[in-house]
C-alpha positions as a Markdown table, in Angstrom:
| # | Residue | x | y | z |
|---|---|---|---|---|
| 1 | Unk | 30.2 | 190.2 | 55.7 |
| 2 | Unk | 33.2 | 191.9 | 54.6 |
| 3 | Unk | 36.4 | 190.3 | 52.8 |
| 4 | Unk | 39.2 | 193.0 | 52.2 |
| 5 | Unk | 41.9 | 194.2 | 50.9 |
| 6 | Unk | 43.6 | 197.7 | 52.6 |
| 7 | Unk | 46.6 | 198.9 | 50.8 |
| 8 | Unk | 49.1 | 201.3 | 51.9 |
| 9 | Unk | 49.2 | 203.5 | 48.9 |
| 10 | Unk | 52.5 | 205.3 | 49.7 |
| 11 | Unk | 54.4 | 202.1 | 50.3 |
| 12 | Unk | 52.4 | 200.5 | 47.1 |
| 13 | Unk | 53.2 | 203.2 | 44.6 |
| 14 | Unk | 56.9 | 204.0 | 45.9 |
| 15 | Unk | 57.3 | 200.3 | 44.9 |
| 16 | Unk | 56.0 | 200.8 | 41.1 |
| 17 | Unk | 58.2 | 204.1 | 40.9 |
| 18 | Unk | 60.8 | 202.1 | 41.9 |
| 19 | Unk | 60.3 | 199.5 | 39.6 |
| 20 | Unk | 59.9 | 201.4 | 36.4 |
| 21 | Unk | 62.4 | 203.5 | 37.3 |
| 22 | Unk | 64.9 | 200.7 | 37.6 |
| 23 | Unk | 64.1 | 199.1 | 33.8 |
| 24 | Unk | 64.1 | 203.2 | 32.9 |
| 25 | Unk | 68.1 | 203.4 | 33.5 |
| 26 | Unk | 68.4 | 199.7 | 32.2 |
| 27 | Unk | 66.7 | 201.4 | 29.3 |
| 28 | Unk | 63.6 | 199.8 | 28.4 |
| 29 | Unk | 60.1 | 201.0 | 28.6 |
| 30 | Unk | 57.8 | 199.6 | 31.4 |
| 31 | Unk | 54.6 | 197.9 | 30.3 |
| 32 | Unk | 52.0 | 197.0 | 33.4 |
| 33 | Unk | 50.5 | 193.2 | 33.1 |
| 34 | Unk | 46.8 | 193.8 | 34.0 |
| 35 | Unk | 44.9 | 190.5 | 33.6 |
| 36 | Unk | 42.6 | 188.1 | 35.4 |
| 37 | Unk | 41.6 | 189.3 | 38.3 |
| 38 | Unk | 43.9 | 192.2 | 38.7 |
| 39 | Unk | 46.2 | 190.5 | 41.0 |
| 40 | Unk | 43.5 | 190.9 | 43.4 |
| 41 | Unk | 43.5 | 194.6 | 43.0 |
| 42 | Unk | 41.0 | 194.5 | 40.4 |
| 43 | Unk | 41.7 | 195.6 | 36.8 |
| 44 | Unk | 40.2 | 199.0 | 37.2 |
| 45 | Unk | 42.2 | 199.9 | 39.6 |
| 46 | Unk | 45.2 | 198.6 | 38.4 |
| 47 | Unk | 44.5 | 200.4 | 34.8 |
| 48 | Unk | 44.2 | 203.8 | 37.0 |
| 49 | Unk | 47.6 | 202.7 | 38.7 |
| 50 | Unk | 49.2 | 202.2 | 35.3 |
| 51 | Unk | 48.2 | 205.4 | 34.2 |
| 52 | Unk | 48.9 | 207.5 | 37.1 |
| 53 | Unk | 53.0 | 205.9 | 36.6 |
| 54 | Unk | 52.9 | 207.8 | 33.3 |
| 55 | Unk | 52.5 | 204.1 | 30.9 |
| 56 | Unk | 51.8 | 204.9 | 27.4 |
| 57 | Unk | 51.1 | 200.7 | 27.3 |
| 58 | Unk | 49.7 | 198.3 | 29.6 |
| 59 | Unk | 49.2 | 194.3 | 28.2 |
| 60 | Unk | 46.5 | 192.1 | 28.9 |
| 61 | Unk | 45.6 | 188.1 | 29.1 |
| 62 | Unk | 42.7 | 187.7 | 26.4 |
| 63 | Unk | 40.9 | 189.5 | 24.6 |
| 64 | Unk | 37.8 | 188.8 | 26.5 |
| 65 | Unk | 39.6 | 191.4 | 28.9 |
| 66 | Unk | 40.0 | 194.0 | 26.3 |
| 67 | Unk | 36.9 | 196.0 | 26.4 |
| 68 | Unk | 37.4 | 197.0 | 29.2 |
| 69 | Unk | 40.8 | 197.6 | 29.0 |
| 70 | Unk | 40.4 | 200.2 | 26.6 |
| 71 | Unk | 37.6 | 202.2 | 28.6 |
| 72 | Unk | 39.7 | 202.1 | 31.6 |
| 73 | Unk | 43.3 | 202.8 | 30.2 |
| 74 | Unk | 43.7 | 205.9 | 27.5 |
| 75 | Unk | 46.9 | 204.3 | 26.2 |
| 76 | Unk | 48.0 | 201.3 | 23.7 |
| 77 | Unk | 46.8 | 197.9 | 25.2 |
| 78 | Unk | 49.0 | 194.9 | 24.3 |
| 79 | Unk | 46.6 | 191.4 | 24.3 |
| 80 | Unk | 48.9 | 188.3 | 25.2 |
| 81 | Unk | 47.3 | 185.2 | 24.1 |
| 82 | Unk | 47.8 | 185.4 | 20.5 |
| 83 | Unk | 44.8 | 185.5 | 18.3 |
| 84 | Unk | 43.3 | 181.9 | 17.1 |
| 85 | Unk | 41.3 | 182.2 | 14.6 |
| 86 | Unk | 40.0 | 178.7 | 15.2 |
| 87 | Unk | 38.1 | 180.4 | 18.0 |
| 88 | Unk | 34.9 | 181.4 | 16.5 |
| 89 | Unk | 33.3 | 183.4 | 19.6 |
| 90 | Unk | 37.2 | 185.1 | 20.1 |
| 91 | Unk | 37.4 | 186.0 | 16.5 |
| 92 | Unk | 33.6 | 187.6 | 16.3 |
| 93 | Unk | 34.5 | 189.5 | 19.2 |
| 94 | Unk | 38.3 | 190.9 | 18.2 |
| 95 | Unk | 36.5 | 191.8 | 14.7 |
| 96 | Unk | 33.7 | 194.1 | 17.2 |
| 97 | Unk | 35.9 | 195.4 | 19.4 |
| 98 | Unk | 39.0 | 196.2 | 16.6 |
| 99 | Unk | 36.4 | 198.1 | 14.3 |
| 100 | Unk | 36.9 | 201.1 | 16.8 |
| 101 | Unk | 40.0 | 200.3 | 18.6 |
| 102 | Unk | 42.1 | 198.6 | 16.3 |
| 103 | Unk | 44.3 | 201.8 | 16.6 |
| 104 | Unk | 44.9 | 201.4 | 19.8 |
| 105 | Unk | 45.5 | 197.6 | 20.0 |
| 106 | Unk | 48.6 | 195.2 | 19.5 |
| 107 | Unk | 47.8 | 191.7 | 18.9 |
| 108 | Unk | 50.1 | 189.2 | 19.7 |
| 109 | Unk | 50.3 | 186.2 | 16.3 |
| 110 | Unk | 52.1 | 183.2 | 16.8 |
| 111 | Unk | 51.1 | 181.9 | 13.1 |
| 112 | Unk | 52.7 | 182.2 | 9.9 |
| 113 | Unk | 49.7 | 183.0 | 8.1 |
| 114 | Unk | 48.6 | 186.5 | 8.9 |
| 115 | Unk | 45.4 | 186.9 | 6.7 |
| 116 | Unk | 43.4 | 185.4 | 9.6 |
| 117 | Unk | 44.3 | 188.0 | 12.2 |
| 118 | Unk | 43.5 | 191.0 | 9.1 |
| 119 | Unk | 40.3 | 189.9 | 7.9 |
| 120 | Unk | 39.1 | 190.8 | 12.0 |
| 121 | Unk | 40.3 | 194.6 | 11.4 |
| 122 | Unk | 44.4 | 194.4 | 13.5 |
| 123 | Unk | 46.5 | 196.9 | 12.3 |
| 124 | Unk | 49.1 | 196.6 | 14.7 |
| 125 | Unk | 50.6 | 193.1 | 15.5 |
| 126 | Unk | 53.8 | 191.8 | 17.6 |
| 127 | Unk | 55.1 | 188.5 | 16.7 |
| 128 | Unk | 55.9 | 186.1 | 19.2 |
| 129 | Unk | 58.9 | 183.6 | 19.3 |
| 130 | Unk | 58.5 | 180.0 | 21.0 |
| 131 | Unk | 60.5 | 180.5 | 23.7 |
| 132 | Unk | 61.6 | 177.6 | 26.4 |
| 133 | Unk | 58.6 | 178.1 | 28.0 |
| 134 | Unk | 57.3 | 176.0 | 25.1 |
| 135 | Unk | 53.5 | 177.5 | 25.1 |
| 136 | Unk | 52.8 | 179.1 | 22.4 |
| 137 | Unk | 55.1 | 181.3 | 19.1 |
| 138 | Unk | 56.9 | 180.9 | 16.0 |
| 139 | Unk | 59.9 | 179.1 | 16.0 |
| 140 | Unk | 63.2 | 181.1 | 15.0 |
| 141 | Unk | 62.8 | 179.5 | 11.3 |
| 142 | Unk | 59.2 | 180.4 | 10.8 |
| 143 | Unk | 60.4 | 183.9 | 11.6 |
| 144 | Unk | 62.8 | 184.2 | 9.4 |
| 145 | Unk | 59.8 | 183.1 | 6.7 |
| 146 | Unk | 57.4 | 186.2 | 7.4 |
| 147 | Unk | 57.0 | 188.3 | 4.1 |
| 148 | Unk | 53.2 | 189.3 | 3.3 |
| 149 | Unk | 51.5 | 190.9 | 6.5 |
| 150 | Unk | 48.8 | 191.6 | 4.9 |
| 151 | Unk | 49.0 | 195.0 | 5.3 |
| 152 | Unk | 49.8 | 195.2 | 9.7 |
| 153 | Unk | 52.2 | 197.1 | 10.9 |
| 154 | Unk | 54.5 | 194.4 | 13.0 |
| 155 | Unk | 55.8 | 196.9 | 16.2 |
| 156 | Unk | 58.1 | 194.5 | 17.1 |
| 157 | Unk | 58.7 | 190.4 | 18.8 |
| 158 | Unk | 57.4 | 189.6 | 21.6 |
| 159 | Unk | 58.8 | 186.9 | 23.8 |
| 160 | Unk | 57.8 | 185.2 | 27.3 |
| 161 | Unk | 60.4 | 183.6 | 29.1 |
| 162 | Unk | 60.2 | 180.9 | 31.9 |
| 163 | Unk | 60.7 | 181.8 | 35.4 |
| 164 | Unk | 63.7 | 179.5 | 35.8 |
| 165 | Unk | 67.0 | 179.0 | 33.6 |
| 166 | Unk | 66.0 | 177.2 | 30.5 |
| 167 | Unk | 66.8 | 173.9 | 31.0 |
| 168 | Unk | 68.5 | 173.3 | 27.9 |
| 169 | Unk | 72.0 | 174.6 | 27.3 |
| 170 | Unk | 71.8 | 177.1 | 24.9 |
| 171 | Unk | 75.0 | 178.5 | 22.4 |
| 172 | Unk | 75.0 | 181.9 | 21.2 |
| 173 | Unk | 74.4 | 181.2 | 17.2 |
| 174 | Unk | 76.3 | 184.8 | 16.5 |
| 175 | Unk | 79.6 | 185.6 | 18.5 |
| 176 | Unk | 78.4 | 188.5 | 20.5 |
| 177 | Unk | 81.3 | 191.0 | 20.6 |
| 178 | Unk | 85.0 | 190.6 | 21.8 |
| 179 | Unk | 83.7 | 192.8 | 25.3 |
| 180 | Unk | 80.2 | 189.9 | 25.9 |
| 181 | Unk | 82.0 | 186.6 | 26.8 |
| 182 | Unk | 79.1 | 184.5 | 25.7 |
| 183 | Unk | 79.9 | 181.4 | 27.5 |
| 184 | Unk | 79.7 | 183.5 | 30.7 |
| 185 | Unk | 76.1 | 185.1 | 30.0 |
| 186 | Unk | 73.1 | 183.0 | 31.6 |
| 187 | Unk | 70.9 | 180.7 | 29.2 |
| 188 | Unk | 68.5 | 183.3 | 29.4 |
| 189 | Unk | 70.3 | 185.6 | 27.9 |
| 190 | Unk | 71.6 | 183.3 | 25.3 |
| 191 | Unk | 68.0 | 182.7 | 24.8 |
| 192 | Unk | 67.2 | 186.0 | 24.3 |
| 193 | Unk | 70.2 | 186.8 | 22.4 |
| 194 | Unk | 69.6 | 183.8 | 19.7 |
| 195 | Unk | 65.9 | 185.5 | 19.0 |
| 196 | Unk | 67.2 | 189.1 | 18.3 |
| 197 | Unk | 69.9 | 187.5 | 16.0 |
| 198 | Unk | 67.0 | 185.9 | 14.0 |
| 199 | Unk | 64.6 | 188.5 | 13.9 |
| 200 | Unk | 67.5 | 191.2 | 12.9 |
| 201 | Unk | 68.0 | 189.3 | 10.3 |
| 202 | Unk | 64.1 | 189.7 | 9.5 |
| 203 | Unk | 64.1 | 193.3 | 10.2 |
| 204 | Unk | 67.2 | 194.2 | 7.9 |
| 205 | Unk | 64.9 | 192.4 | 5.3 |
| 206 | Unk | 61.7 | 194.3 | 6.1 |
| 207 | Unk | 62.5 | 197.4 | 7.0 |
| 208 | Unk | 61.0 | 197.0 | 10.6 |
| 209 | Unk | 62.3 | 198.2 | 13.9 |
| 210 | Unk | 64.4 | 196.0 | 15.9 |
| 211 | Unk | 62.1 | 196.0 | 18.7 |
| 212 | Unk | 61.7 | 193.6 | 21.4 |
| 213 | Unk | 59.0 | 193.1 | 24.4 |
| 214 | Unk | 60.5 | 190.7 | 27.2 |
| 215 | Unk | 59.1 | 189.3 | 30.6 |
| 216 | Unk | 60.8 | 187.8 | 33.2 |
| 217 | Unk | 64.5 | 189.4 | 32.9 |
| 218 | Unk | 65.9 | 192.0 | 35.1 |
| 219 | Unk | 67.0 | 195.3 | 35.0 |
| 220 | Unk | 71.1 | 194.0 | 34.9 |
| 221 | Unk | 69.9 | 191.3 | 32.4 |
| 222 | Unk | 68.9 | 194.1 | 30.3 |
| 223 | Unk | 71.6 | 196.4 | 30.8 |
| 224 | Unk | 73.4 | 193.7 | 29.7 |
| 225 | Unk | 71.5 | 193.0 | 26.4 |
| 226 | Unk | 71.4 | 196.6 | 25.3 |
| 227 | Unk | 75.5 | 196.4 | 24.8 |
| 228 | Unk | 75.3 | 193.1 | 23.5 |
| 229 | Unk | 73.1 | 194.9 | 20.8 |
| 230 | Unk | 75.0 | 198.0 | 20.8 |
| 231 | Unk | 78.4 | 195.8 | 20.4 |
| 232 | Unk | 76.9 | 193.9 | 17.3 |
| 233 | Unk | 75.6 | 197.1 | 15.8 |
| 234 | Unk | 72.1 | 196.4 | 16.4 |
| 235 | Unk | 69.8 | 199.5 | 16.5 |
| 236 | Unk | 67.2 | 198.2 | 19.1 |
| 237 | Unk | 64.9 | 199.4 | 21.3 |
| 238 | Unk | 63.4 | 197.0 | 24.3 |
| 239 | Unk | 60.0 | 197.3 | 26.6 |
| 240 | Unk | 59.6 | 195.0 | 29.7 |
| 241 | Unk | 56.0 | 193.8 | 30.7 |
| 242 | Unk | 55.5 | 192.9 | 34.4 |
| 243 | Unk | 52.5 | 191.7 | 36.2 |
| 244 | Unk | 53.4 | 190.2 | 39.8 |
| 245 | Unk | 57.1 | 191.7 | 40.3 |
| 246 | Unk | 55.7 | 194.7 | 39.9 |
| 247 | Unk | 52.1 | 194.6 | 41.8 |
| 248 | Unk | 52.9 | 192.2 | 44.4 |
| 249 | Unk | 56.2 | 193.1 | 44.8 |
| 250 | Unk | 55.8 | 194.7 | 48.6 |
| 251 | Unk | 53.8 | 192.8 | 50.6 |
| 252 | Unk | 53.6 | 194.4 | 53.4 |
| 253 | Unk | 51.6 | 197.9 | 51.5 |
| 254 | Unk | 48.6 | 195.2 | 51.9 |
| 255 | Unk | 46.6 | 193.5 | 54.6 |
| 256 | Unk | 43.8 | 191.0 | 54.0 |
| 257 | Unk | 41.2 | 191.1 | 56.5 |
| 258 | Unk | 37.8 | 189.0 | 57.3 |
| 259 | Unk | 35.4 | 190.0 | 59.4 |
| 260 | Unk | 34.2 | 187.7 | 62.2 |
| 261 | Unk | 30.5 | 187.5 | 62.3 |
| 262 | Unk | 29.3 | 185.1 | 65.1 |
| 263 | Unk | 31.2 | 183.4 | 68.0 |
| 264 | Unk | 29.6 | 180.5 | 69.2 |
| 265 | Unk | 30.4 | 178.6 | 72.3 |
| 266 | Unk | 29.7 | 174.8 | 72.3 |
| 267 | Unk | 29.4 | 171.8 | 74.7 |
| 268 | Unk | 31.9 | 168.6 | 75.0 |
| 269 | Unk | 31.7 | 167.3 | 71.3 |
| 270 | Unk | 29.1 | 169.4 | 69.6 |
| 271 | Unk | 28.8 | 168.7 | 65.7 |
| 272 | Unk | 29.5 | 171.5 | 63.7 |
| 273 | Unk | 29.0 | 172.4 | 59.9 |
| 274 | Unk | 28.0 | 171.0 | 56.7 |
| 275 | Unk | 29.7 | 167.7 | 57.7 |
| 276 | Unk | 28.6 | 167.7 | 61.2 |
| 277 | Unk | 32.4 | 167.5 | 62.5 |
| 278 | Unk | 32.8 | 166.6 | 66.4 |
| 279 | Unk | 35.1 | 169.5 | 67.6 |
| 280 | Unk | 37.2 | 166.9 | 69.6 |
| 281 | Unk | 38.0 | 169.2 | 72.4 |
| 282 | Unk | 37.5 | 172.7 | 70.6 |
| 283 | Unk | 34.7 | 174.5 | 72.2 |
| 284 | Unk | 34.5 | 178.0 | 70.6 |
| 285 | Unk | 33.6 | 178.5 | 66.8 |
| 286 | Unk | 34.4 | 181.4 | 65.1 |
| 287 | Unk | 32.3 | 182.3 | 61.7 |
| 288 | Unk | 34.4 | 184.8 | 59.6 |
| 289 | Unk | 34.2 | 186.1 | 56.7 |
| 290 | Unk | 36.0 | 185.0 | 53.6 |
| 291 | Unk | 35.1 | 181.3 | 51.3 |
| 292 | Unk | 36.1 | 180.0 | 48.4 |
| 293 | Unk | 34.1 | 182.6 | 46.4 |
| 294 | Unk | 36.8 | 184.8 | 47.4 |
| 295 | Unk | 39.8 | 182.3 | 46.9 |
| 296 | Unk | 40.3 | 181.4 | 50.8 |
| 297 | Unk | 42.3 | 178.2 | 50.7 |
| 298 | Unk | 42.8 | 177.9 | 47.0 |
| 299 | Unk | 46.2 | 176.8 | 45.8 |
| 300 | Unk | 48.3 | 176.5 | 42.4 |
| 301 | Unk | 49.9 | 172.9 | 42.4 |
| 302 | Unk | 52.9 | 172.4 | 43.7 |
| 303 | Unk | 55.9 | 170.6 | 42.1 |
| 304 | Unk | 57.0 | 170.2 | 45.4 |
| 305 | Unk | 61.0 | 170.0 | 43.8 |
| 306 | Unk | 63.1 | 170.1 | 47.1 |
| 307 | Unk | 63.4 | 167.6 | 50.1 |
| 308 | Unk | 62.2 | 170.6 | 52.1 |
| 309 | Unk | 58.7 | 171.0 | 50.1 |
| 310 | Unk | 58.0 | 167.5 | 50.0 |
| 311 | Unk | 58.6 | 167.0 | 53.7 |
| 312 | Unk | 56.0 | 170.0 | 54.3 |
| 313 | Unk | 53.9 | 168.1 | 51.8 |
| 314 | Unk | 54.1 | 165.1 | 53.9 |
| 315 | Unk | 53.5 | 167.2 | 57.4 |
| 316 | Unk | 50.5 | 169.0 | 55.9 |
| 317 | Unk | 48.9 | 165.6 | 54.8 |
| 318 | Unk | 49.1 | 163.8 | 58.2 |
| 319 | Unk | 47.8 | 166.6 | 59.6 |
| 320 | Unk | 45.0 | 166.6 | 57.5 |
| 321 | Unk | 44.0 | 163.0 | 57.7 |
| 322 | Unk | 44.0 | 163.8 | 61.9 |
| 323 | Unk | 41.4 | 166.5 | 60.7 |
| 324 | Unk | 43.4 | 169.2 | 61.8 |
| 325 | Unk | 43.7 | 171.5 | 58.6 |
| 326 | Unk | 45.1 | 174.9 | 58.9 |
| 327 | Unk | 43.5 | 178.0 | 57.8 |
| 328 | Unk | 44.6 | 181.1 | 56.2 |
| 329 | Unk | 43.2 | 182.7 | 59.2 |
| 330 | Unk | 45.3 | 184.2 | 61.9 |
| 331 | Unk | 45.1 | 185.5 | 64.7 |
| 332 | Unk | 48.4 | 186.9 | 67.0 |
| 333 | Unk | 50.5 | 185.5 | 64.5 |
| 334 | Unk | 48.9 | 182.1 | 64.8 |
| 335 | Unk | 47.1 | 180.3 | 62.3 |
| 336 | Unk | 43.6 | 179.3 | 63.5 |
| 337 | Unk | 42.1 | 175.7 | 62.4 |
| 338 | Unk | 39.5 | 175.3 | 60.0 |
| 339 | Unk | 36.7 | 173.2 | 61.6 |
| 340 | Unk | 35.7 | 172.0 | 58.0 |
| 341 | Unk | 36.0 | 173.3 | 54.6 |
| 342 | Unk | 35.8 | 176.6 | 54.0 |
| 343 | Unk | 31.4 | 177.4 | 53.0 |
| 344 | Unk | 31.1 | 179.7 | 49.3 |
| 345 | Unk | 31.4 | 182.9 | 51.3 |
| 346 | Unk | 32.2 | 182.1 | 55.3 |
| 347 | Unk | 35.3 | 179.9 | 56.9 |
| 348 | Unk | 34.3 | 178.2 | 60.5 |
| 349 | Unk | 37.4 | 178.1 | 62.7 |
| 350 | Unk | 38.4 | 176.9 | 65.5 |
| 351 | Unk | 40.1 | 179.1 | 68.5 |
| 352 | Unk | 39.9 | 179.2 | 72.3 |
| 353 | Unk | 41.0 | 182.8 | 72.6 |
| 354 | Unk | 38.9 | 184.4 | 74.5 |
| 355 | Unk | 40.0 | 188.2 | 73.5 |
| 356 | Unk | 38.3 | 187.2 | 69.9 |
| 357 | Unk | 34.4 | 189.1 | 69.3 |
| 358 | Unk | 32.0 | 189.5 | 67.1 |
| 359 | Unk | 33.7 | 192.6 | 64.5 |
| 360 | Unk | 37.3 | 191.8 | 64.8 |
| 361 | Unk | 39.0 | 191.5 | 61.8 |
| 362 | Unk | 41.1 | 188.3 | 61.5 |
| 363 | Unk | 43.9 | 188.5 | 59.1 |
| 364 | Unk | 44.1 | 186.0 | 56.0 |
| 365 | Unk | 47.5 | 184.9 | 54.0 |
| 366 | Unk | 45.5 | 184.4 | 50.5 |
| 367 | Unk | 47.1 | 184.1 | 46.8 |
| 368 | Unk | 46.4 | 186.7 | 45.5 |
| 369 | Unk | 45.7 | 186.2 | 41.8 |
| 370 | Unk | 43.1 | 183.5 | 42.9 |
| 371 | Unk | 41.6 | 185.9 | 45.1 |
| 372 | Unk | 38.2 | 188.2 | 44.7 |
| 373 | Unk | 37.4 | 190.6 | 47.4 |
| 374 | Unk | 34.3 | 192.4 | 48.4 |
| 375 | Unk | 36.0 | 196.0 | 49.1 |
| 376 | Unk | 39.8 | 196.8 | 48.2 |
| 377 | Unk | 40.7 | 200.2 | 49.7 |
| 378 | Unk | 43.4 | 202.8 | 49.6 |
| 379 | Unk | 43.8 | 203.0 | 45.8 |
| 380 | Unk | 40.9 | 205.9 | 45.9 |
């Protein structure tokens, strides 16, 4: 009863070289994303990844992730969601795990009042601005207003950017340099560019280093922000944290299998399943590994933007009301039909194909941070 995962290690880590080396000449520091469930790697695995490229940090989603983290990765480990410390059962468990490894930990603040995130044992904090993305941060002003840490030792601000463009046209509040044409740069660089101004104008107050951690921008988007701030006489220094560019950035290093454990003919309109479904026609079931436990046939909303996506929208939910769902599952480079919901830890498909038997693996298009699997291998 086997879901997998078999990566092609040589074509997987030739892509993270490749990455890091790219943000390298663009002159930042790479900083692995590990969080959740590890892209569907797992985030022991991932850890072992991050430190066989040579990372001296990796970051993390929560802190309920850190433990771990810091058994499985000998390095600094960078925890995103900032600290709340209106979350009782997060702040008894930062103040556990920091009495040891505070040392080794950055914690991310997005509040003015730092006493909350000292009295747990941080030493080391990064600051996060309120970027377009509009989730969580200090707002430039609030920034500008940080005097008493309490004794941390700010490394630097961190910022997380939306995928797309902000939507909001931005100006640059500082002329850049007579070589930068500002109205020419991208919002996001304006974006970005707006946030160094205001926190150099903390750090020339505090003595800190101009250091900023971005996600989201490329490696020309940074070349390009390293002589804005080399043109303005800033003295900065700039890391880059990637989680799915960077994992899931070659698709074809992995395969995701399932296993198909029984074939079972059946006669002119057989019911089938949980729901007792009349096959209408289909006459050979196929049980095969992979369910929801695993994440087959789980899907983030869409916003379904474009004429195209709606349409497809539209297609897929006809076809659905007719009872003919597609699943993951393929088979020849066709898509076999689920004959009902995919069960917890089996799918039940539909397909006439008489080459199919009992121990062939069928491969399976999944998403892969939704997705758990019972063996990954090639990362040994």
């Amino acid at each position: 009863m086997t879901f997998s995962l078999t990566v092609d290690a040589t074509k997987f880590r030739g892509r993270l070289v490749s990455v890091m080396n790219q943000y390298a000449q663009a002159g930042a520091d790479l900083v692995p994303v590990i969080k959740g469930n590890g892209y569907g790697f797992g985030r022991a695995n991932l850890a072992r990844e991050a430190s066989r490229l040579g990372a001296s940090r990796i970051a993390i989603g929560t802190v309920w992730e850190l433990e771990q983290a810091l058994i499985d990765f000998a390095g600094e480990v960078v925890v995103l969601e900032p600290f709340n410390a209106n979350d009782q059962a997060a702040k008894e468990l930062w103040q556990r795990i920091l009495l040891h490894g505070a040392g080794r930990v950055i914690v991310t603040v997005s509040d003015l009042d730092l006493s909350g995130v000292a009295s747990v044992g941080a030493k080391l904090i990064f600051l996060e601005g309120k970027t377009s993305l509009n989730r969580f941060g200090l707002t430039a002003s609030e920034i500008s207003k940080v005097s008493n840490t309490n004794g941390l030792t700010v490394r630097g601000l961190a910022l997380h950017l939306p995928i797309s463009e902000p939507a909001k046209v931005i100006d640059a509040t500082a002329e850049i340099s007579k070589a930068v044409n500002s109205k020419k740069l991208s919002g996001r660089l304006l974006e970005i560019w707006n946030w160094i101004a205001a926190y150099q104008d903390l750090v020339a107050k505090s003595r800190y280093h101009l250091h900023i951690s971005l996600s989201h921008v490329s490696p020309s988007d940074l070349t390009e922000l390293k002589l804005m701030c080399k043109n303005y006489g800033y003295d900065s220094t700039f890391d880059i944290r990637i989680g799915t560019k960077l994992w899931l950035g070659e698709s074809s290093s992995c395969k995701v299998q399932g296993s198909i454990l029984e074939i079972h003919e059946l006669s002119d309109h057989q019911r089938v399943g949980y729901r007792q479904v009349d096959g209408h026609g289909h006459k050979r079931l196929i049980v095969v590994s992979g369910g929801t436990a695993h994440g087959v046939a789980l899907a983030a909303p869409n916003t379904s933007g474009s004429m195209r996506q709606r349409g497809i929208a539209i297609a897929e939910g006809v076809s659905q009301a007719l009872g003919k769902v597609r699943s993951p599952f393929s088979y020849k480079g066709v898509n076999l039909l689920f004959a009902e919901p995919p069960h917890m830890q089996v799918s039940m498909l539909w397909s006439e194909d008489m080459s199919l038997k009992v121990g062939d693996q069928l491969i399976c298009n999944v998403r892969s941070t939704t997705t758990n699997f019972d063996l990954v291998m090639g990362l040994d």
